[in-house]
mmJSON file of the N, C-alpha and C atoms, coordinates in Angstrom:
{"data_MODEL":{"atom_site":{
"group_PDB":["ATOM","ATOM","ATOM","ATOM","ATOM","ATOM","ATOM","ATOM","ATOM","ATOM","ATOM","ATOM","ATOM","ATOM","ATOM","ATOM","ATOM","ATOM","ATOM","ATOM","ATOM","ATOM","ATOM","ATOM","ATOM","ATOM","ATOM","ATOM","ATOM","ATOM","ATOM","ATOM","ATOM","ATOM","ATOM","ATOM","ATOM","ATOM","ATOM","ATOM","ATOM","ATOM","ATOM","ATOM","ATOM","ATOM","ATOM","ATOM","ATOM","ATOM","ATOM","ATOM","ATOM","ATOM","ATOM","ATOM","ATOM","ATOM","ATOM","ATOM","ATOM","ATOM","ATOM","ATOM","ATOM","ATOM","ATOM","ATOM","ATOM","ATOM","ATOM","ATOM","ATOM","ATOM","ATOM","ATOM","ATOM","ATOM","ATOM","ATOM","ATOM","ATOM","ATOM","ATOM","ATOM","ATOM","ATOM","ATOM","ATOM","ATOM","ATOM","ATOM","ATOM","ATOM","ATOM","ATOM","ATOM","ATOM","ATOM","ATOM","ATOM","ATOM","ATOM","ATOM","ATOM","ATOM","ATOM","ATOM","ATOM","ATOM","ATOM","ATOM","ATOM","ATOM","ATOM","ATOM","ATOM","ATOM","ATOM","ATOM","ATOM","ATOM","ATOM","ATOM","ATOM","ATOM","ATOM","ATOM","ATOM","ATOM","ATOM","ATOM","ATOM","ATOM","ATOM","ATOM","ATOM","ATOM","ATOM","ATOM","ATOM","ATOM","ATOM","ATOM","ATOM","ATOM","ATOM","ATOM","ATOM","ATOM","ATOM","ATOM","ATOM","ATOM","ATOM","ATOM","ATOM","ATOM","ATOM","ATOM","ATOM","ATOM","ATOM","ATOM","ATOM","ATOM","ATOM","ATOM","ATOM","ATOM","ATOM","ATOM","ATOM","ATOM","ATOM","ATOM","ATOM","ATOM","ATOM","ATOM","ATOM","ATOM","ATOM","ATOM","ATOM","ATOM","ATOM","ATOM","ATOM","ATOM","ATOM","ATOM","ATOM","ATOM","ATOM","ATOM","ATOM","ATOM","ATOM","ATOM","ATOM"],
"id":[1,2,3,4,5,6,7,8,9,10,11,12,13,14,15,16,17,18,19,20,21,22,23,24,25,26,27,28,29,30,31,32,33,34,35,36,37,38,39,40,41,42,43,44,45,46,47,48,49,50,51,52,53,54,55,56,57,58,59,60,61,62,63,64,65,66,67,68,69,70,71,72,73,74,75,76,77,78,79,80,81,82,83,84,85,86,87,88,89,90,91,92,93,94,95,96,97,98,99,100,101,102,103,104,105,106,107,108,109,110,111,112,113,114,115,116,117,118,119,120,121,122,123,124,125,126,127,128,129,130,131,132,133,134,135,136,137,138,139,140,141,142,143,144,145,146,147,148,149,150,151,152,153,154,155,156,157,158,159,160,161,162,163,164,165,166,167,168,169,170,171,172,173,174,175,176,177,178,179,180,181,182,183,184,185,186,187,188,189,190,191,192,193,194,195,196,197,198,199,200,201],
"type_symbol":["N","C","C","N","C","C","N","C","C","N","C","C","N","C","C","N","C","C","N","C","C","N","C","C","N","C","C","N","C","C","N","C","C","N","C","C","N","C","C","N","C","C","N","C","C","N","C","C","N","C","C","N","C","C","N","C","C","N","C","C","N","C","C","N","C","C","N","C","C","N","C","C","N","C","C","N","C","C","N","C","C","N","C","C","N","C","C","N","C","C","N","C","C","N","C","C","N","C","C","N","C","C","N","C","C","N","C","C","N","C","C","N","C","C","N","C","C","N","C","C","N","C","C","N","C","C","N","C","C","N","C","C","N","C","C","N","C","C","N","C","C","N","C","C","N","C","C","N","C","C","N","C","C","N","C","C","N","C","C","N","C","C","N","C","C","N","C","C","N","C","C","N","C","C","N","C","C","N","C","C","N","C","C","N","C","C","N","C","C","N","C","C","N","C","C","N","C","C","N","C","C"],
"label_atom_id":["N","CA","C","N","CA","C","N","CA","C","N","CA","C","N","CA","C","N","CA","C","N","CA","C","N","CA","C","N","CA","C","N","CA","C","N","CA","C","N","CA","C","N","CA","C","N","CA","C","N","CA","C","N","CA","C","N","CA","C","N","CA","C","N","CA","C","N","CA","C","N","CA","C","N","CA","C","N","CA","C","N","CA","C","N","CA","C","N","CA","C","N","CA","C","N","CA","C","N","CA","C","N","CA","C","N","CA","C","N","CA","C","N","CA","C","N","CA","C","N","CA","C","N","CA","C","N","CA","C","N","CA","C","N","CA","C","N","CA","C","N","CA","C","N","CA","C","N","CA","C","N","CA","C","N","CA","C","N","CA","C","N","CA","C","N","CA","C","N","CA","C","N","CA","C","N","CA","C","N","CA","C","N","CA","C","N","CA","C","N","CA","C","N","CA","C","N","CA","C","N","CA","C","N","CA","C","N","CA","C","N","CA","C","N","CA","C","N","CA","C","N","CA","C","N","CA","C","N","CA","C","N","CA","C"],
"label_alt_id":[null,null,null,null,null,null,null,null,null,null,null,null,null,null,null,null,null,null,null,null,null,null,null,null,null,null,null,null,null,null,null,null,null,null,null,null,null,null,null,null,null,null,null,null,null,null,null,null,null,null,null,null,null,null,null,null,null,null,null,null,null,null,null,null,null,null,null,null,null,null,null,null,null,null,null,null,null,null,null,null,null,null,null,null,null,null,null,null,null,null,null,null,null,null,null,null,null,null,null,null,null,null,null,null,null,null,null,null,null,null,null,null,null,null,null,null,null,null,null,null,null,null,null,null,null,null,null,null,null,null,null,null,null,null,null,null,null,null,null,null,null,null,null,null,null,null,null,null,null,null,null,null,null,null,null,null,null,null,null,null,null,null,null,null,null,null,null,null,null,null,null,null,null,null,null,null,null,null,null,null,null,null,null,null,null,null,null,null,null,null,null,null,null,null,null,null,null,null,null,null,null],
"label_comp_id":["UNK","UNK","UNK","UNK","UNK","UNK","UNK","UNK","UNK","UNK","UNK","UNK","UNK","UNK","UNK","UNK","UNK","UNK","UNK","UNK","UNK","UNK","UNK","UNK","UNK","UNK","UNK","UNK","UNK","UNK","UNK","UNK","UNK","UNK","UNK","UNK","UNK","UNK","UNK","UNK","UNK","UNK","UNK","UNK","UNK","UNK","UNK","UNK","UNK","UNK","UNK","UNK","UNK","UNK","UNK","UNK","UNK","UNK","UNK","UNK","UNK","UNK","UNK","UNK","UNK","UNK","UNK","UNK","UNK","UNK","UNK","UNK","UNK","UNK","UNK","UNK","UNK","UNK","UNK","UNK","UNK","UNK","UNK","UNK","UNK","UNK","UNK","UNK","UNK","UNK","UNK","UNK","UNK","UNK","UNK","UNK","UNK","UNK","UNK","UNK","UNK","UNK","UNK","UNK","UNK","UNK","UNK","UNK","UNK","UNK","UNK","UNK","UNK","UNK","UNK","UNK","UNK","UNK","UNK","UNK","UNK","UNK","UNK","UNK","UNK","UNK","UNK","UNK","UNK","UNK","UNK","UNK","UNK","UNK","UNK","UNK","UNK","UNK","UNK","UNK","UNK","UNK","UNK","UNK","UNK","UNK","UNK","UNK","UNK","UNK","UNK","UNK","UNK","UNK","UNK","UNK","UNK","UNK","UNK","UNK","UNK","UNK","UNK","UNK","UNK","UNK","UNK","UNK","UNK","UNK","UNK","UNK","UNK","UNK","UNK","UNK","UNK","UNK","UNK","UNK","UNK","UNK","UNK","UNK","UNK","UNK","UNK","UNK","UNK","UNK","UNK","UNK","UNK","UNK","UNK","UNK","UNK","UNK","UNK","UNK","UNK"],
"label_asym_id":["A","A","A","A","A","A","A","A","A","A","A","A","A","A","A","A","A","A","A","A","A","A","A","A","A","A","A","A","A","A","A","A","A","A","A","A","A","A","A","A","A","A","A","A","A","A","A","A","A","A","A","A","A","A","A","A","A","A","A","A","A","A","A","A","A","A","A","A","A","A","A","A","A","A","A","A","A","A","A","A","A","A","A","A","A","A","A","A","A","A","A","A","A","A","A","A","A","A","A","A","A","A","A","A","A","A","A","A","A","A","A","A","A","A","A","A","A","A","A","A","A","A","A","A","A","A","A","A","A","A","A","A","A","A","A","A","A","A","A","A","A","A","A","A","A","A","A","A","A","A","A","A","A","A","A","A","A","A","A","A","A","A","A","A","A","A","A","A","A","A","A","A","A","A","A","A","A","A","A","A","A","A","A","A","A","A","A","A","A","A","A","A","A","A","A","A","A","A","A","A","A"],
"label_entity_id":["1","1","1","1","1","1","1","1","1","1","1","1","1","1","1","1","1","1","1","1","1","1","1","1","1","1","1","1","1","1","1","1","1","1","1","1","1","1","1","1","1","1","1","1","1","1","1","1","1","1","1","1","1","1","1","1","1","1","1","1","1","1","1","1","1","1","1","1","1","1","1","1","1","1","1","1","1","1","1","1","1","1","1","1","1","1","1","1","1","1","1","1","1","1","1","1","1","1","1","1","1","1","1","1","1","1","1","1","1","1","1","1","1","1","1","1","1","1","1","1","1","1","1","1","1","1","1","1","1","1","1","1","1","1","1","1","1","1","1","1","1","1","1","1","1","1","1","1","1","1","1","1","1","1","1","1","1","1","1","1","1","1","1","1","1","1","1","1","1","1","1","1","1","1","1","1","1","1","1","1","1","1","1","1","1","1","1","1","1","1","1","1","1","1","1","1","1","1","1","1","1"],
"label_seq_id":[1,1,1,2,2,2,3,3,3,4,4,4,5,5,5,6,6,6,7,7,7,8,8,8,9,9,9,10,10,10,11,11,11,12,12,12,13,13,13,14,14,14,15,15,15,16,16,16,17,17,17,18,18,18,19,19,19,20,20,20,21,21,21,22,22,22,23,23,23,24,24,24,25,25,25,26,26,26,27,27,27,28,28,28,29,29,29,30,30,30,31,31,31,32,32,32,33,33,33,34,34,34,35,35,35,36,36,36,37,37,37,38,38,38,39,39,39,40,40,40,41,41,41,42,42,42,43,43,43,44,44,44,45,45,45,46,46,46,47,47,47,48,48,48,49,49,49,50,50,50,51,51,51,52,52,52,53,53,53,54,54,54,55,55,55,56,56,56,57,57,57,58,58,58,59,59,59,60,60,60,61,61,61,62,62,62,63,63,63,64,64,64,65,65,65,66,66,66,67,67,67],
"pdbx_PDB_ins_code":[null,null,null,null,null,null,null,null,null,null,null,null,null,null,null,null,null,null,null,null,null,null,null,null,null,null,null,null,null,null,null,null,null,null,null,null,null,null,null,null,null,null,null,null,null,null,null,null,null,null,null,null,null,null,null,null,null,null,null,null,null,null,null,null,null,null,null,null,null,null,null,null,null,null,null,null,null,null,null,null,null,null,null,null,null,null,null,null,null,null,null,null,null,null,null,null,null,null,null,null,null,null,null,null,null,null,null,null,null,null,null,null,null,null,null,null,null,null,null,null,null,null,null,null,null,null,null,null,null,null,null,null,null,null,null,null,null,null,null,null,null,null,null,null,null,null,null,null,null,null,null,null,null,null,null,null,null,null,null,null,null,null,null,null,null,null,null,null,null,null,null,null,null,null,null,null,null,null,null,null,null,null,null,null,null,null,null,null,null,null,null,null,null,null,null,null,null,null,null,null,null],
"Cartn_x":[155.796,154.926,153.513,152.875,151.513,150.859,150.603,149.839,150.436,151.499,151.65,151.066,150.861,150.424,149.14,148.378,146.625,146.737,147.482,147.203,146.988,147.924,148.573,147.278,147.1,145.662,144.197,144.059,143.252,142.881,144.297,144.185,143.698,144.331,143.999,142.572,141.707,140.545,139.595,139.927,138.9,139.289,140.223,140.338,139.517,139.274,139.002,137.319,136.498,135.308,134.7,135.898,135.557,134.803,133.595,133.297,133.628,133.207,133.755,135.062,135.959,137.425,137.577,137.248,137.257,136.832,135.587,135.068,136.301,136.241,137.111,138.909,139.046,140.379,140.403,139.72,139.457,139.145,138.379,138.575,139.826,140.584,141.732,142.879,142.58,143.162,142.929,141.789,141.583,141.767,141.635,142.027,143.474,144.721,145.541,146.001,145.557,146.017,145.72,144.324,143.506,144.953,145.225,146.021,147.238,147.767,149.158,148.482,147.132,146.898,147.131,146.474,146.643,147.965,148.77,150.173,150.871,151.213,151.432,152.638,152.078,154.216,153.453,154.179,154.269,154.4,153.092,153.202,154.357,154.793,156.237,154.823,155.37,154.766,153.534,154.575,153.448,152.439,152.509,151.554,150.2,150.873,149.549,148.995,149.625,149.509,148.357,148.833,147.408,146.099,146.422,145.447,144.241,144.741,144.123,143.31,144.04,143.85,142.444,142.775,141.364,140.487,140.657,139.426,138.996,139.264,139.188,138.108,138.443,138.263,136.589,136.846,135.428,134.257,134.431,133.798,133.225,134.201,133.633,132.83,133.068,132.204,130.746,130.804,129.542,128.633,129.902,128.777,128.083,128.525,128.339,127.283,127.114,125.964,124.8,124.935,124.055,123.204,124.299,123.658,122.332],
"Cartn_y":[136.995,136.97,136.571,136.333,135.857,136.936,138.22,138.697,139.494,139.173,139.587,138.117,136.955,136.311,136.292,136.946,137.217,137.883,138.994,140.332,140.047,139.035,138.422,137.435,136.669,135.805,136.702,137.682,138.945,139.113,139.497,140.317,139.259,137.972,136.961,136.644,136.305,136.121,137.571,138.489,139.831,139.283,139.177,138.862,137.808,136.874,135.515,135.756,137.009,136.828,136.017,135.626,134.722,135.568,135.433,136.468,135.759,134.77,133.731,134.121,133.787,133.964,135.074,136.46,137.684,138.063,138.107,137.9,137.879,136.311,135.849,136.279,136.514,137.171,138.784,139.64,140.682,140.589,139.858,139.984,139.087,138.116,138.089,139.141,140.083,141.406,142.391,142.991,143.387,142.92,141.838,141.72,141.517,141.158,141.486,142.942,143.825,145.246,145.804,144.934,145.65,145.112,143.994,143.966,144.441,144.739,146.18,147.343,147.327,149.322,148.812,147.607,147.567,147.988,147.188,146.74,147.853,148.492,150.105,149.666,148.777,147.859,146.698,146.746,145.609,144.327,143.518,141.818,141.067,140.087,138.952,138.098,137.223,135.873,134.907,134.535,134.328,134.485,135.289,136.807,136.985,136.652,136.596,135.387,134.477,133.468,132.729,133.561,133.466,134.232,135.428,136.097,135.455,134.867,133.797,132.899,131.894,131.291,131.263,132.546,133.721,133.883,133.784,134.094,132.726,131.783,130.286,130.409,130.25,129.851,130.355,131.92,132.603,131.896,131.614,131.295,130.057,128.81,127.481,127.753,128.577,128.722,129.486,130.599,130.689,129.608,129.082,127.899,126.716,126.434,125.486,126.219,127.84,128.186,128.78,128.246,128.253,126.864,126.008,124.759,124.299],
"Cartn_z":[87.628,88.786,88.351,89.093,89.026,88.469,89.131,88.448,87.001,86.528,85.584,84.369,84.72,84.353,84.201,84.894,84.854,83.857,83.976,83.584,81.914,81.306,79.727,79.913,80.218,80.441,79.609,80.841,81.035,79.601,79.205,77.501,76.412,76.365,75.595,76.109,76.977,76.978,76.451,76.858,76.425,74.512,73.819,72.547,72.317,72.681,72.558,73.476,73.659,74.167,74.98,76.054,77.219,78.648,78.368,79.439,80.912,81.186,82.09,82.65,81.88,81.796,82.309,81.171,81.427,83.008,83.888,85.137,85.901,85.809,87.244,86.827,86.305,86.043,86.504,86.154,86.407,88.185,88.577,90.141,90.572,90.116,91.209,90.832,89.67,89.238,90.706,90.475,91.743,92.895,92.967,94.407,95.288,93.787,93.884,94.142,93.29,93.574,94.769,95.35,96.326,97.571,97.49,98.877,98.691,96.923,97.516,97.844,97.756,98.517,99.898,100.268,101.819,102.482,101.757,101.837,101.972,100.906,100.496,99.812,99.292,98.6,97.364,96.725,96.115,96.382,96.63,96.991,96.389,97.427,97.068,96.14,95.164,94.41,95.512,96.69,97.966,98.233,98.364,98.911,97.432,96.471,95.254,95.397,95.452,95.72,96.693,98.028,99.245,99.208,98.127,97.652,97.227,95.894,95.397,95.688,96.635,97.661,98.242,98.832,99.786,98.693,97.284,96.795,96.361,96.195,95.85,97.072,98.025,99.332,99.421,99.172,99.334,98.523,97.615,96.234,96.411,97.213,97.009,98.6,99.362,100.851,99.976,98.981,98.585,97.688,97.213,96.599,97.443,98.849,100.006,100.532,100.355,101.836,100.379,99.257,98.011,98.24,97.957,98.266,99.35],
"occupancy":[1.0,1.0,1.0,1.0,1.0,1.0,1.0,1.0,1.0,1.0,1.0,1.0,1.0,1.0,1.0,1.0,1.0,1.0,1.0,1.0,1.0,1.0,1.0,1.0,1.0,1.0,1.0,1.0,1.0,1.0,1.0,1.0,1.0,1.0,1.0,1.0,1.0,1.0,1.0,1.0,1.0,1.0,1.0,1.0,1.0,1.0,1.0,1.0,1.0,1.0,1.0,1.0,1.0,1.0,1.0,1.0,1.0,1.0,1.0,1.0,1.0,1.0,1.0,1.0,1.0,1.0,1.0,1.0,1.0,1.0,1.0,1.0,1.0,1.0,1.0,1.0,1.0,1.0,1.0,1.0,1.0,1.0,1.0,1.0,1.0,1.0,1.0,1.0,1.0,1.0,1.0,1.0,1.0,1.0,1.0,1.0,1.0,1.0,1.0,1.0,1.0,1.0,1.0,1.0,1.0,1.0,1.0,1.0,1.0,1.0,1.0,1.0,1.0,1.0,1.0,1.0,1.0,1.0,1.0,1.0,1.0,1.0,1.0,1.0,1.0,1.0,1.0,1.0,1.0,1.0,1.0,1.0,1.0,1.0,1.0,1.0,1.0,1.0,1.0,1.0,1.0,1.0,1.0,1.0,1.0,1.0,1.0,1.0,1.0,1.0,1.0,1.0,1.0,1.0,1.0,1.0,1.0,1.0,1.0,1.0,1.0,1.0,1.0,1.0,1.0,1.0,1.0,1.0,1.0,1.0,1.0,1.0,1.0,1.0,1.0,1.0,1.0,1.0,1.0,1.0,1.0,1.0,1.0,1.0,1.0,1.0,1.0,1.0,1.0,1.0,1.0,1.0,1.0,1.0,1.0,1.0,1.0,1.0,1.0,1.0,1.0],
"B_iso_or_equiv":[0.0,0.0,0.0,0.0,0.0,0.0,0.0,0.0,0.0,0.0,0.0,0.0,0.0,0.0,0.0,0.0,0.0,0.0,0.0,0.0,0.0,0.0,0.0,0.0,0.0,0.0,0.0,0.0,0.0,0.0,0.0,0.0,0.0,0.0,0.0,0.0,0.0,0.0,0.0,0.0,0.0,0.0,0.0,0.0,0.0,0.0,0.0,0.0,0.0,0.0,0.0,0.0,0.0,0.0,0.0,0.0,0.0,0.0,0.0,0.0,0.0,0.0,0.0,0.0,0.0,0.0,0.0,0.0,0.0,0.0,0.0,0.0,0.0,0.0,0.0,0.0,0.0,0.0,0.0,0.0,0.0,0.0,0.0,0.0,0.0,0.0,0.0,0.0,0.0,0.0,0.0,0.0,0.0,0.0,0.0,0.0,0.0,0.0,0.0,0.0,0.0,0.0,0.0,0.0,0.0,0.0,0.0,0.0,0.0,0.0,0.0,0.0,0.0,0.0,0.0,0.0,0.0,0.0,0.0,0.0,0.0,0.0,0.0,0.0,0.0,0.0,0.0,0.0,0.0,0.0,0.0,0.0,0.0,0.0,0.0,0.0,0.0,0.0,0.0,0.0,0.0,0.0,0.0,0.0,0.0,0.0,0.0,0.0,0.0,0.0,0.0,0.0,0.0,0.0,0.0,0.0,0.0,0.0,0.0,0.0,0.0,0.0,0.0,0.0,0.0,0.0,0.0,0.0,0.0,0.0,0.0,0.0,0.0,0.0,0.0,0.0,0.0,0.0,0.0,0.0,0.0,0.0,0.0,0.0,0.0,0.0,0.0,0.0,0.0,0.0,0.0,0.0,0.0,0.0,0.0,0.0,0.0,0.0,0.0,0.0,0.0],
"pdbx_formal_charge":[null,null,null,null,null,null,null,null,null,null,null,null,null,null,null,null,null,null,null,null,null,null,null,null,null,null,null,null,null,null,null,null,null,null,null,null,null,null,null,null,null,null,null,null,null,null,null,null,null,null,null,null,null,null,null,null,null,null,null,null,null,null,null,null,null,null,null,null,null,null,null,null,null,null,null,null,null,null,null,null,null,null,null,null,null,null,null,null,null,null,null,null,null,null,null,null,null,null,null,null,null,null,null,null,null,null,null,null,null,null,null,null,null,null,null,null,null,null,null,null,null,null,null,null,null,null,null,null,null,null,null,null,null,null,null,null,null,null,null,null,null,null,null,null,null,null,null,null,null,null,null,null,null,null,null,null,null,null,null,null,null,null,null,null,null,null,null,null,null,null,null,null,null,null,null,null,null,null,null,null,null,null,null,null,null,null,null,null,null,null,null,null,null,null,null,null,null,null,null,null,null],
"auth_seq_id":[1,1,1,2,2,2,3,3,3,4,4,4,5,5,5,6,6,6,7,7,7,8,8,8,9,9,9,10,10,10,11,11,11,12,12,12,13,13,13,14,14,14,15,15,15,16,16,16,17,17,17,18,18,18,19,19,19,20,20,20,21,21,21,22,22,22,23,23,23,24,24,24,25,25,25,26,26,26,27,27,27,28,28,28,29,29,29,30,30,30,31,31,31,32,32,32,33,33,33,34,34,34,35,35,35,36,36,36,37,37,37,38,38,38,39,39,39,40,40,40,41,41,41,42,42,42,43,43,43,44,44,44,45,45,45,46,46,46,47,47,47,48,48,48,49,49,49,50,50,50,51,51,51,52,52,52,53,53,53,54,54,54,55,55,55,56,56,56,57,57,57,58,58,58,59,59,59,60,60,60,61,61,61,62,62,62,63,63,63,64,64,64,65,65,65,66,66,66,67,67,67],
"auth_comp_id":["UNK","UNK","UNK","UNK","UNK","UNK","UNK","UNK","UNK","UNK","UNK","UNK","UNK","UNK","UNK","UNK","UNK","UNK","UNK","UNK","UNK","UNK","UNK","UNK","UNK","UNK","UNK","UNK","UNK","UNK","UNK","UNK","UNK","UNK","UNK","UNK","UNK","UNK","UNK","UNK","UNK","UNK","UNK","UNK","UNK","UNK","UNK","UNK","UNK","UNK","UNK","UNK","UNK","UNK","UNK","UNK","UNK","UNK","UNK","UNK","UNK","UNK","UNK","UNK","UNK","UNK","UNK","UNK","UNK","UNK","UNK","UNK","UNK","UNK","UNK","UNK","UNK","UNK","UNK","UNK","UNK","UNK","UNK","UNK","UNK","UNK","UNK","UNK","UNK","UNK","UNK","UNK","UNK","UNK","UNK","UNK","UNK","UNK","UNK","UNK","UNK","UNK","UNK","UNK","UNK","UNK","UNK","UNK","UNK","UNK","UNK","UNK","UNK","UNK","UNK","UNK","UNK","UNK","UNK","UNK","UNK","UNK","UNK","UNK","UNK","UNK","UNK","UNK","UNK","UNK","UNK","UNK","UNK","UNK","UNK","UNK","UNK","UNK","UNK","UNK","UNK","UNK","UNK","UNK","UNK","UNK","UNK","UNK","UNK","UNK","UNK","UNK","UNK","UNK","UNK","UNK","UNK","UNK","UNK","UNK","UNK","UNK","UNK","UNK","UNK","UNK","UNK","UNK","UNK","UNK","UNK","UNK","UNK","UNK","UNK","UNK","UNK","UNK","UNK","UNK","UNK","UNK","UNK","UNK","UNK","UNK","UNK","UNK","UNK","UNK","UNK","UNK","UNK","UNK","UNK","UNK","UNK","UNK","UNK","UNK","UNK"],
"auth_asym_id":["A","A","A","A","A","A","A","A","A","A","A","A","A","A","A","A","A","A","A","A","A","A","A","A","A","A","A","A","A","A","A","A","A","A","A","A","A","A","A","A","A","A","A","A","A","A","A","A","A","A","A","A","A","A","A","A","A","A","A","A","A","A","A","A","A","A","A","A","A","A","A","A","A","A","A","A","A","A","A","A","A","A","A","A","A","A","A","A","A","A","A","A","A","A","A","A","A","A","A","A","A","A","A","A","A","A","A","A","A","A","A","A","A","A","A","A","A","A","A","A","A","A","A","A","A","A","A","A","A","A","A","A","A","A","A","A","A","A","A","A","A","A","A","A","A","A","A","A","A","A","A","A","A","A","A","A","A","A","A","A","A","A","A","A","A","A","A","A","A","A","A","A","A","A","A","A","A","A","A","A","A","A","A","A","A","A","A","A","A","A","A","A","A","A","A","A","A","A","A","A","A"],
"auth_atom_id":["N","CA","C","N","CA","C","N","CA","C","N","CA","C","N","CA","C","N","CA","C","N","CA","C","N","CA","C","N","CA","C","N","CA","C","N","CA","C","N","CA","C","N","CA","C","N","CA","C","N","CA","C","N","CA","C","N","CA","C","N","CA","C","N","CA","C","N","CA","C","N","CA","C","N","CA","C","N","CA","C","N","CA","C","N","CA","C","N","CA","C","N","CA","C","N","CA","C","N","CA","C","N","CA","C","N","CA","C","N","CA","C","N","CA","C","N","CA","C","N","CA","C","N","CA","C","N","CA","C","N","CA","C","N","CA","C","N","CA","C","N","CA","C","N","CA","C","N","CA","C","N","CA","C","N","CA","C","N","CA","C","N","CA","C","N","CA","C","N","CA","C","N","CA","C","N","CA","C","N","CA","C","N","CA","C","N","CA","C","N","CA","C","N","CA","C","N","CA","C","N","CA","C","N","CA","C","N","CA","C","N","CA","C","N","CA","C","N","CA","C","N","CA","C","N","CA","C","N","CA","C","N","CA","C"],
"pdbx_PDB_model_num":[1,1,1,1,1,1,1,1,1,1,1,1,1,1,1,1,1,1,1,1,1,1,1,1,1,1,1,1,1,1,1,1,1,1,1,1,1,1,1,1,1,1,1,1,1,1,1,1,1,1,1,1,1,1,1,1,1,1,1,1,1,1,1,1,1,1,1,1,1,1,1,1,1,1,1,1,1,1,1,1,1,1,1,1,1,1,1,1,1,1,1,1,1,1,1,1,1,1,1,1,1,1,1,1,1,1,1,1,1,1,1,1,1,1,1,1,1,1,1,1,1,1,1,1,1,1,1,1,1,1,1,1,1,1,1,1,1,1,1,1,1,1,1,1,1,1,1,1,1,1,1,1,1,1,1,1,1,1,1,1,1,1,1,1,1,1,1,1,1,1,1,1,1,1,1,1,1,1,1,1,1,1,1,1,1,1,1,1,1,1,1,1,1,1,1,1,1,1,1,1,1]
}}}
């Protein structure tokens, strides 16, 4: 699953002193977990997937109303 793929990411960048890396990994961490509390279940692959998505999304709308 996806976020078990962050999660292995996650660990190899904190080794490798990517604070960058480290950051934005750590929040689509959270924000994955944050929508199984919503959920009260464990997200399908999808579902991490649109997570993601939603945070892509947020990020390039803050860099547009930066601009």
């Amino acid at each position: 699953m996806l976020k078990d793929r962050i999660t292995q990411e996650l660990k190899e960048a904190l080794k490798g002193g990517d604070a960058v890396s480290v950051s934005t990994l750590r929040l689509l961490s959270n924000a994955i977990h944050n929508e199984e509390i919503a959920k009260q279940r464990e997200i399908t692959e999808e579902e991490e997937a649109g997570v993601v998505r939603r945070q892509l999304k947020q990020r390039e709308d803050a860099v547009q109303a930066y601009k």
